[in-house]
N, C-alpha and C positions, 0 to 999 in steps of 0.2 A: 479917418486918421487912426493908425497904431497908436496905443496905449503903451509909452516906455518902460515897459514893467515884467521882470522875471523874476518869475518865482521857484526858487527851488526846495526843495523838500528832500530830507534825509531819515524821515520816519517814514511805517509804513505807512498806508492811505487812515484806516483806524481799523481801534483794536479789533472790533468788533463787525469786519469787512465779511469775514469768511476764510476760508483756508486757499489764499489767493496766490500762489508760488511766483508774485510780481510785487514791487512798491511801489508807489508813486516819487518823482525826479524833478519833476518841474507840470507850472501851468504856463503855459503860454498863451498871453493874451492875445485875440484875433480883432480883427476889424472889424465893425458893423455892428446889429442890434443883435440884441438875446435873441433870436428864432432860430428855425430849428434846421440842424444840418443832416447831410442825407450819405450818400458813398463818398470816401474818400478812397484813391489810386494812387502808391506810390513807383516813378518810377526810377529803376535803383540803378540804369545806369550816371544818372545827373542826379539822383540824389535828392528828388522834387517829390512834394506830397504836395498832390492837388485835392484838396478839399471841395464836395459841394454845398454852398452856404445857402440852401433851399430857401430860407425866409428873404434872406437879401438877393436872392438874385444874381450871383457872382460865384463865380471857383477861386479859392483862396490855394495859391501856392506859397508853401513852406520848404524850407529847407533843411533836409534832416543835420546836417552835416557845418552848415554854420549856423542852425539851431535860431533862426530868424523866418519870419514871412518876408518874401521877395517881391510878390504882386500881389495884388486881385485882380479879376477878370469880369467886371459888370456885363449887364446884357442880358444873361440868358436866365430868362423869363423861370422860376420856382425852378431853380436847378435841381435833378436829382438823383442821375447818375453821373459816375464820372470814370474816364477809363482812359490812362497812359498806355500809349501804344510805341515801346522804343523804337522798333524798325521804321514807323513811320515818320517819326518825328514828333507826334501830334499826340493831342489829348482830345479827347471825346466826351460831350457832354451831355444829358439830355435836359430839354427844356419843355418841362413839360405845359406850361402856360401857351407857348407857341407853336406847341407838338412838331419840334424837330430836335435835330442831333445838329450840336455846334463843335466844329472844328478848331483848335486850340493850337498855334504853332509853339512848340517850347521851347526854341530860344528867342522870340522875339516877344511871348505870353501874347499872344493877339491874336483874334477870331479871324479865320481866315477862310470860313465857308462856314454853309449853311445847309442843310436838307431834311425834306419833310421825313418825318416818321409816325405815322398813326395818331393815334388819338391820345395816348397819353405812356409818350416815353418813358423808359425808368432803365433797368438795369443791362448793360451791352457785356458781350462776347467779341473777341477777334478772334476767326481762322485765319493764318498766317500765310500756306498756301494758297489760300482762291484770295488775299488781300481781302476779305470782307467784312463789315462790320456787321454782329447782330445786335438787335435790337428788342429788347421786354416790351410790349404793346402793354401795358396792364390790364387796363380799360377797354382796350379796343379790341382782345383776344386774338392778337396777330405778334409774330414775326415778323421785323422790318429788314429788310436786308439792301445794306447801301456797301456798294463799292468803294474803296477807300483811294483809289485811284483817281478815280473820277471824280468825287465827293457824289454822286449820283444814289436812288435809293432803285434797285435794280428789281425786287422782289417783294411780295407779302403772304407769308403762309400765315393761313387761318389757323387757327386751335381749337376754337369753339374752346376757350375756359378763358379764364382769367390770367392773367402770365406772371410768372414768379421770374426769380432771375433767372440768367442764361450765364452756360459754361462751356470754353472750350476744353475740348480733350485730347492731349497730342497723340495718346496710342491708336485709338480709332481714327481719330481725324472727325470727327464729329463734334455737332456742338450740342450741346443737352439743355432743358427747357423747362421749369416747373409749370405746369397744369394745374392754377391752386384749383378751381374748382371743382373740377375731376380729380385730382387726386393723383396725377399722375406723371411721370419724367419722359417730355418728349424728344426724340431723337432725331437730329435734321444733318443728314447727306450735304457739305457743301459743296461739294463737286455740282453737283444736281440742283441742291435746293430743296430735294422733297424731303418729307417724313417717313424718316425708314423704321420708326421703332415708338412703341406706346407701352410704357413699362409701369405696372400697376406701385403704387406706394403704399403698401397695408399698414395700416396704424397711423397714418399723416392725414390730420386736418390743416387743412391749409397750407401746404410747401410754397414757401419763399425765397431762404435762403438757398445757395447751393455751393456746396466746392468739391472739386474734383483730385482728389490724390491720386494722379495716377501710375505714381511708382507702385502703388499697394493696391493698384485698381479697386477704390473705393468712392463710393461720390457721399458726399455727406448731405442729407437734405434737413432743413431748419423747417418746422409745422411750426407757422405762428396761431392757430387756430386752439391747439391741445399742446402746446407746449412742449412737442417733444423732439430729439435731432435723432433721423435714422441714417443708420451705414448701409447703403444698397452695394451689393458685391460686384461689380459691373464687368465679372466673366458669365455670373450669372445671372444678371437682372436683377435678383430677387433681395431683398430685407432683410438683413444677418443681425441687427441688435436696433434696440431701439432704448432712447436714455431722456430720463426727466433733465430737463434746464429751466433758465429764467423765462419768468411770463414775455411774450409777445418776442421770439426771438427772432434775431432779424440778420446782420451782416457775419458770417465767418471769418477766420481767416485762419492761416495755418504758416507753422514755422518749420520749415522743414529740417534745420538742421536741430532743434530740440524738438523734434517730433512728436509737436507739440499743437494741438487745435482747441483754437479759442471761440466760442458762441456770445454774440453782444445781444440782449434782448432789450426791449424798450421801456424796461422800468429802472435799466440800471445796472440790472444784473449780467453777469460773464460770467460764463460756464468754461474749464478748463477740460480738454481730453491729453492722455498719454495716450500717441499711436505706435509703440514701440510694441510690435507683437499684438496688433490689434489694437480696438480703441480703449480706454478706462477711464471713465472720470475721476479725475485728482482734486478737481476744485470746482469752489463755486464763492460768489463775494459781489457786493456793491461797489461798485467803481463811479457812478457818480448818476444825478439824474439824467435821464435818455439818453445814456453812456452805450448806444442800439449801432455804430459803428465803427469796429478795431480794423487798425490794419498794422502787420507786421515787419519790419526791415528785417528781413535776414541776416544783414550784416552784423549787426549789433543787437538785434533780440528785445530791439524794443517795440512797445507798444503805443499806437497812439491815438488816443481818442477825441475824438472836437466834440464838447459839451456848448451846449446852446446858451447857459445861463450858472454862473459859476460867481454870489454878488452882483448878479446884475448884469454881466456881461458876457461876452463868450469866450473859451479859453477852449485851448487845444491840450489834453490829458495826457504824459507822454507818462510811462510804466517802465518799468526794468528789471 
């Protein structure tokens, strides 16, 4: 049961947050116990932010726009990705207790397929052209590749490393791969399927996160290992800056019309970059405990983070 209670706020988060060019607007309380939430995907033509509430086992959709939760979605086993796909209709989830990917219809919020993926699901890409989903193996150092057509899982490229997230990129047409334990950003052909490209990451312990600018052909990689977020130049492959952030950084996201890139790490802390003319860090601040994933509405430039334990409970962090 929803807890009837909104909170809003008209000071900043606290004084002594850091130079954080956001306030805090509201807590939105969520359903289920304090544990811990993992990706959330909004998507902005309906207006839906599907949360994954990993401890409970369910995608919590919320609604930017009447500013309420509309469902959960039980079932899927330590939820821990999640990813709105508009053309298709669907939402994409990975379960990693069941090691598959569940299918989410969004206007009816209801599981409407099932398919295996490896050993331990986590972060998915869509190529739009070939209709396919990828899939972060973590654990099982593979690539899952299911058809979204068929709800089918078509493919598995090995990596030999540990698998960080995964990014589509519209200029190439490729979809890009963090290698944490190599060290390195793998490159897969969806046409084909194979691995066209092994692009070294100099100065990255551990790449996890990843996002792809690709109007400024930049890909951002988050090192939860050493703490630091590199810009790899993706005409050139190679490592153009590298910038200290919060310990254990984990989900990205980026505003493009305040070209604007935000870094959530797992202690709490957000990293703010200016990419106006390359990157610059402008900021840095506590946003709340294991505050490790932001995602941004372009529309309105808000920020919103699902905090696990906020008194006791869980609340959804929304910024402005």
């Amino acid at each position: 049961m929803i807890r009837l209670v909104f909170i809003l706020l008209a000071a900043p988060l606290i004084a002594c947050a850091g130079s954080l060019p956001f306030r805090q607007v509201a807590d939105i309380p969520l359903s289920g116990h304090a544990s811990r939430f993992d990706y959330a995907s909004l998507d902005p033509e309906t207006g839906l932010l599907f949360i994954a509430h990993l401890g409970d086992s369910e995608v919590v959709a919320y609604d930017v726009e009447k500013g309420k939760v509309v469902a959960t979605i039980p079932g899927i086993d330590r939820v821990h990705g999640v990813l709105a796909v508009p053309e298709t209709g669907k939402v994409y989830a990975s379960a990693t207790a069941s090691n598959e990917i569940v299918a989410i219809d969004e206007k009816t919020l209801k599981v409407v397929a099932r398919m295996p993926a490896g050993v331990y699901p986590d972060g998915m890409a869509y190529a739009p052209g070939e209709q396919k989903l990828y899939v972060s193996d973590e654990h099982g150092n593979t690539e899952t590749v299911i058809d979204t057509r068929s709800n089918r899982r078509i493919s598995t490229l090995r990596l030999e490393s540990e698998v960080g997230n995964s990014q589509y990129d519209p200029v190439s047409g490729h979809v890009f791969v963090n290698a944490q334990t190599l060290g390195r950003l793998i490159e897969i052909d969806p046409e084909t399927d194979k691995i066209v490209g092994r692009h070294e990451l100099a100065g990255c312990d551990g790449p996890h996160g990843l996002l792809i600018d690709s109007a400024e052909r930049i890909a951002f990689v988050a090192c939860q290992d050493n703490d630091r977020l590199l810009a790899l130049d993706m005409k050139t492959m190679r490592v153009v800056s590298s910038f200290g952030v919060g310990k254990d950084p984990d989900v990205l996201a980026m505003d493009p019309g305040l070209h604007r890139l935000y870094v959530a790490g797992e202690q709490g802390v957000v990293s703010v970059f200016d990419l106006s003319g390359g990157a610059r860090k402008t900021g840095e601040g506590f946003v709340g405990d294991n505050a490790h994933v932001v995602t941004v509405d372009p529309a309105t430039h808000r920020l919103y983070f699902p905090l696990k334990n906020v008194g006791g409970f869980p609340v959804l962090r929304i910024m402005q």
